[in-house]
N, CA, C and O atoms as a GROMACS GRO file, in nm:
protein
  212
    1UNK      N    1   8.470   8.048   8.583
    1UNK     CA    2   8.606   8.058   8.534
    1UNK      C    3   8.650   8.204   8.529
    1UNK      O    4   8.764   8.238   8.562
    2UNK      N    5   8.583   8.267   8.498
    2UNK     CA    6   8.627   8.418   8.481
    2UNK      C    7   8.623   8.483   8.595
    2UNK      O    8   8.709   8.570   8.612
    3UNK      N    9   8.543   8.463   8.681
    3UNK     CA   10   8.568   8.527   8.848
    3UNK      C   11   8.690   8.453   8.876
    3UNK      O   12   8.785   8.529   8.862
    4UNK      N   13   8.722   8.354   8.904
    4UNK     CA   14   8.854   8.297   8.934
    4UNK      C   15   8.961   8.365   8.877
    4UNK      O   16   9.069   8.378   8.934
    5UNK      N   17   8.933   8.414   8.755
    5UNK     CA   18   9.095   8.485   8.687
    5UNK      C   19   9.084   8.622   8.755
    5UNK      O   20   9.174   8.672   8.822
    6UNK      N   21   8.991   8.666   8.736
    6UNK     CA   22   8.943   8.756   8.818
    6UNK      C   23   9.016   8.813   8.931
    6UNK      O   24   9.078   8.919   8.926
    7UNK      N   25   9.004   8.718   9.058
    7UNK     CA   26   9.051   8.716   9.155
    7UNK      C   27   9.178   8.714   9.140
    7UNK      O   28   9.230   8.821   9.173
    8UNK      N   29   9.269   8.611   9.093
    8UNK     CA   30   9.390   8.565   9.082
    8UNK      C   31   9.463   8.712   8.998
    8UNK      O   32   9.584   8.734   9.003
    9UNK      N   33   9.374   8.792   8.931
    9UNK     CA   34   9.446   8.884   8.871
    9UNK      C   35   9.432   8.990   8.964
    9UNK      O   36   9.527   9.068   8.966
   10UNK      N   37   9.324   9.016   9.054
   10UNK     CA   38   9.330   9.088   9.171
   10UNK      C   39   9.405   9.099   9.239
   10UNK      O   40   9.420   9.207   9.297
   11UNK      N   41   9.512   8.959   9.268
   11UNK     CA   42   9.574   8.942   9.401
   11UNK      C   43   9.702   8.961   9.333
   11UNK      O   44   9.783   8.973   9.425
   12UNK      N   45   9.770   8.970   9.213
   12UNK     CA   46   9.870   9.000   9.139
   12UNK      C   47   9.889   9.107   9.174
   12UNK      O   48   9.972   9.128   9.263
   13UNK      N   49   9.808   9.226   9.108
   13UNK     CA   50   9.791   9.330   9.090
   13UNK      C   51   9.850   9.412   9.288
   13UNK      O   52   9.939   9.487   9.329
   14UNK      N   53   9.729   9.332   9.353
   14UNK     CA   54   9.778   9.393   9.510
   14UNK      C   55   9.906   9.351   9.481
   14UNK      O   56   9.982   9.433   9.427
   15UNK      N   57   9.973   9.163   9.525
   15UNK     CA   58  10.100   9.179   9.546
   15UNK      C   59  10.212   9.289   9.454
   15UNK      O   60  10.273   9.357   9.536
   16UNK      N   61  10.245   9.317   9.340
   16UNK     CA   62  10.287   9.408   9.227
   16UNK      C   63  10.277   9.580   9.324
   16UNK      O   64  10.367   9.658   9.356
   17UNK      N   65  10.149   9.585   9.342
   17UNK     CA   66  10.126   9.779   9.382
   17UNK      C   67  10.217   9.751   9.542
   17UNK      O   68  10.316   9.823   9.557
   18UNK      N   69  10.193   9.673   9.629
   18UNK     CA   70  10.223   9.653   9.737
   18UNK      C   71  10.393   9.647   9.719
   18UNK      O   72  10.464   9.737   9.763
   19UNK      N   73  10.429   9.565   9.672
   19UNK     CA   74  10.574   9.546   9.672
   19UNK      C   75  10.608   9.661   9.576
   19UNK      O   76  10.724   9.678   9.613
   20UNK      N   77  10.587   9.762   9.469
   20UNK     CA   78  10.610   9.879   9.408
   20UNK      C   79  10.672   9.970   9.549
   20UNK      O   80  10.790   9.986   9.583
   21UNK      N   81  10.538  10.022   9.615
   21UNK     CA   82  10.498  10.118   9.744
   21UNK      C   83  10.660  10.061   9.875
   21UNK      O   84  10.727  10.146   9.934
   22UNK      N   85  10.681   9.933   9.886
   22UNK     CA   86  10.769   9.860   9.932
   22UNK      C   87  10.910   9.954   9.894
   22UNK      O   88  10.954  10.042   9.966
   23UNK      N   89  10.968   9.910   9.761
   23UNK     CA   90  11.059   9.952   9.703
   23UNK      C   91  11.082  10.100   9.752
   23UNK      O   92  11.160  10.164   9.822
   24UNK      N   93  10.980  10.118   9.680
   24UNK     CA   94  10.971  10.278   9.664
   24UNK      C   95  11.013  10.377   9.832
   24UNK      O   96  11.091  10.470   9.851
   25UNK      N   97  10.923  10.307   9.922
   25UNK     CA   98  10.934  10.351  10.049
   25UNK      C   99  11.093  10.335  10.102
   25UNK      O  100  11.159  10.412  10.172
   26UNK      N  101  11.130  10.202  10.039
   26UNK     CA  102  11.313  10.165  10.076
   26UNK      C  103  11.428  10.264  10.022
   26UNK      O  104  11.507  10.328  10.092
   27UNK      N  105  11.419  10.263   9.892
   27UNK     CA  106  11.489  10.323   9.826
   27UNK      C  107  11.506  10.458   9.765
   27UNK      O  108  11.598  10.483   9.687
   28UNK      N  109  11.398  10.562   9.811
   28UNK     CA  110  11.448  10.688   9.760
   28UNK      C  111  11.429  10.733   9.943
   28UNK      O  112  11.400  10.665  10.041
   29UNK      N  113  11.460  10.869   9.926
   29UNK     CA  114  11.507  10.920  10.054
   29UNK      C  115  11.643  10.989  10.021
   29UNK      O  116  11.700  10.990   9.912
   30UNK      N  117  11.694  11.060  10.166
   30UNK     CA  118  11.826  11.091  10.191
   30UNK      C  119  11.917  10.983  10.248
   30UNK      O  120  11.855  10.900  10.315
   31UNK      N  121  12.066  10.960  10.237
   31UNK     CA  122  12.117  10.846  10.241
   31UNK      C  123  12.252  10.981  10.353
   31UNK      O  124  12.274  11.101  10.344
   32UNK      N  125  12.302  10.879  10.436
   32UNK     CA  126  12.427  10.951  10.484
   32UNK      C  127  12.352  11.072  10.580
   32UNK      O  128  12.363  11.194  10.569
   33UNK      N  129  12.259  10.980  10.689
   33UNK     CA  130  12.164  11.064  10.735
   33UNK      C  131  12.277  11.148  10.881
   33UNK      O  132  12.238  11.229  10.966
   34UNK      N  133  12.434  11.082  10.862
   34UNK     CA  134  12.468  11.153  10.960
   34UNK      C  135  12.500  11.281  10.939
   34UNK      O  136  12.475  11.367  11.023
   35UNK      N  137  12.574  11.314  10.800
   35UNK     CA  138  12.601  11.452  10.738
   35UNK      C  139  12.511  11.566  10.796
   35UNK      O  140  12.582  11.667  10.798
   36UNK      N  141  12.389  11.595  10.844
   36UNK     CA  142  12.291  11.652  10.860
   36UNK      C  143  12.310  11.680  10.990
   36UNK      O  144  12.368  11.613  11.076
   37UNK      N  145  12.253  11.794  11.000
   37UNK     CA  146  12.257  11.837  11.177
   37UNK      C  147  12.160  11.816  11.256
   37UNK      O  148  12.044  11.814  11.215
   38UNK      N  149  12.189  11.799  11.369
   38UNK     CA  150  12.059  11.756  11.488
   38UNK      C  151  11.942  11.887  11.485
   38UNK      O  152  11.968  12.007  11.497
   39UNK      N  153  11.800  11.821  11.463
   39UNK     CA  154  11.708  11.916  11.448
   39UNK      C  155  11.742  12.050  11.547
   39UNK      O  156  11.734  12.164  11.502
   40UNK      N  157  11.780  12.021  11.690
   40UNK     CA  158  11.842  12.146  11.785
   40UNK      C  159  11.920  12.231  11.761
   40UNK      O  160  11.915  12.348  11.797
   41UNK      N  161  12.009  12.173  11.692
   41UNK     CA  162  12.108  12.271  11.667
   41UNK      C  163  12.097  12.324  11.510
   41UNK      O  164  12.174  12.416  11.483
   42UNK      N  165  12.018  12.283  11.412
   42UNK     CA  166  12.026  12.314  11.268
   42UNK      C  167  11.987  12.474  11.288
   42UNK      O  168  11.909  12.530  11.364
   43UNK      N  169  12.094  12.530  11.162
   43UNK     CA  170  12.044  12.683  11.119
   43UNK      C  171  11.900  12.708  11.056
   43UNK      O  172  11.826  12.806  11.062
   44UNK      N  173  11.887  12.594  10.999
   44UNK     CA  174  11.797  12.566  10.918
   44UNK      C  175  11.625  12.573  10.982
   44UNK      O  176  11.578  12.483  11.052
   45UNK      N  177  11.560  12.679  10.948
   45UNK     CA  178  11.421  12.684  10.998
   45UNK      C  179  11.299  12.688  10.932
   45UNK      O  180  11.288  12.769  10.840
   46UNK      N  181  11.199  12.611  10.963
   46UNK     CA  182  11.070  12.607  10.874
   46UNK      C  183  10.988  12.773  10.882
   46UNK      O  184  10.973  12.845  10.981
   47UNK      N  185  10.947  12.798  10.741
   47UNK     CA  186  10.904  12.896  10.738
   47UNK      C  187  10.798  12.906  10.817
   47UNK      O  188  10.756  13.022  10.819
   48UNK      N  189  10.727  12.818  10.896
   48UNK     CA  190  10.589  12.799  10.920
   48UNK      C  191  10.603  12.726  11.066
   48UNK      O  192  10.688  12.636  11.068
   49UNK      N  193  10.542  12.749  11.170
   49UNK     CA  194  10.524  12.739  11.259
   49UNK      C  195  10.536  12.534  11.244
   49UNK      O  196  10.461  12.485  11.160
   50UNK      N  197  10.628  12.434  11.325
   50UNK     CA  198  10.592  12.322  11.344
   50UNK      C  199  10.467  12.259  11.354
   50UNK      O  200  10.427  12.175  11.273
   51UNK      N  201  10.419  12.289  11.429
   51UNK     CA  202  10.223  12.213  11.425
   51UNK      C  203  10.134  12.285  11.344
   51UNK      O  204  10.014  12.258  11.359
   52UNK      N  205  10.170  12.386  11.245
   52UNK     CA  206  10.105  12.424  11.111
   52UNK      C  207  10.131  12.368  11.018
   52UNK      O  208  10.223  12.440  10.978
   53UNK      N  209  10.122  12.301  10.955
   53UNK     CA  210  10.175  12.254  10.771
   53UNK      C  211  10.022  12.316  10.694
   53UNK      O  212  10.007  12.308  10.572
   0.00000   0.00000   0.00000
């Protein structure tokens, strides 16, 4: 009986973190992604070489 809740509380827990990570991935961000300029033409430059992070 207790491995069974066990489990069943396991698979809560995934669905819950999974659909959190879901949300989360949907809803924050930048919105009105046209406002922004094409990476080519932006003034805007990384301090750091592209294939360095």
């Amino acid at each position: 009986m207790k491995t069974l809740l066990l489990k069943i509380l396991g698979g809560v827990l995934a669905v819950l973190t999974a659909t959190g990570v879901g949300v989360y991935w949907f809803a924050t961000g930048p919105t009105n992604l046209g406002q922004y300029p094409p990476a080519s033409t932006s003034p805007y430059r990384l301090p750091y070489p592209a294939d360095k992070t």
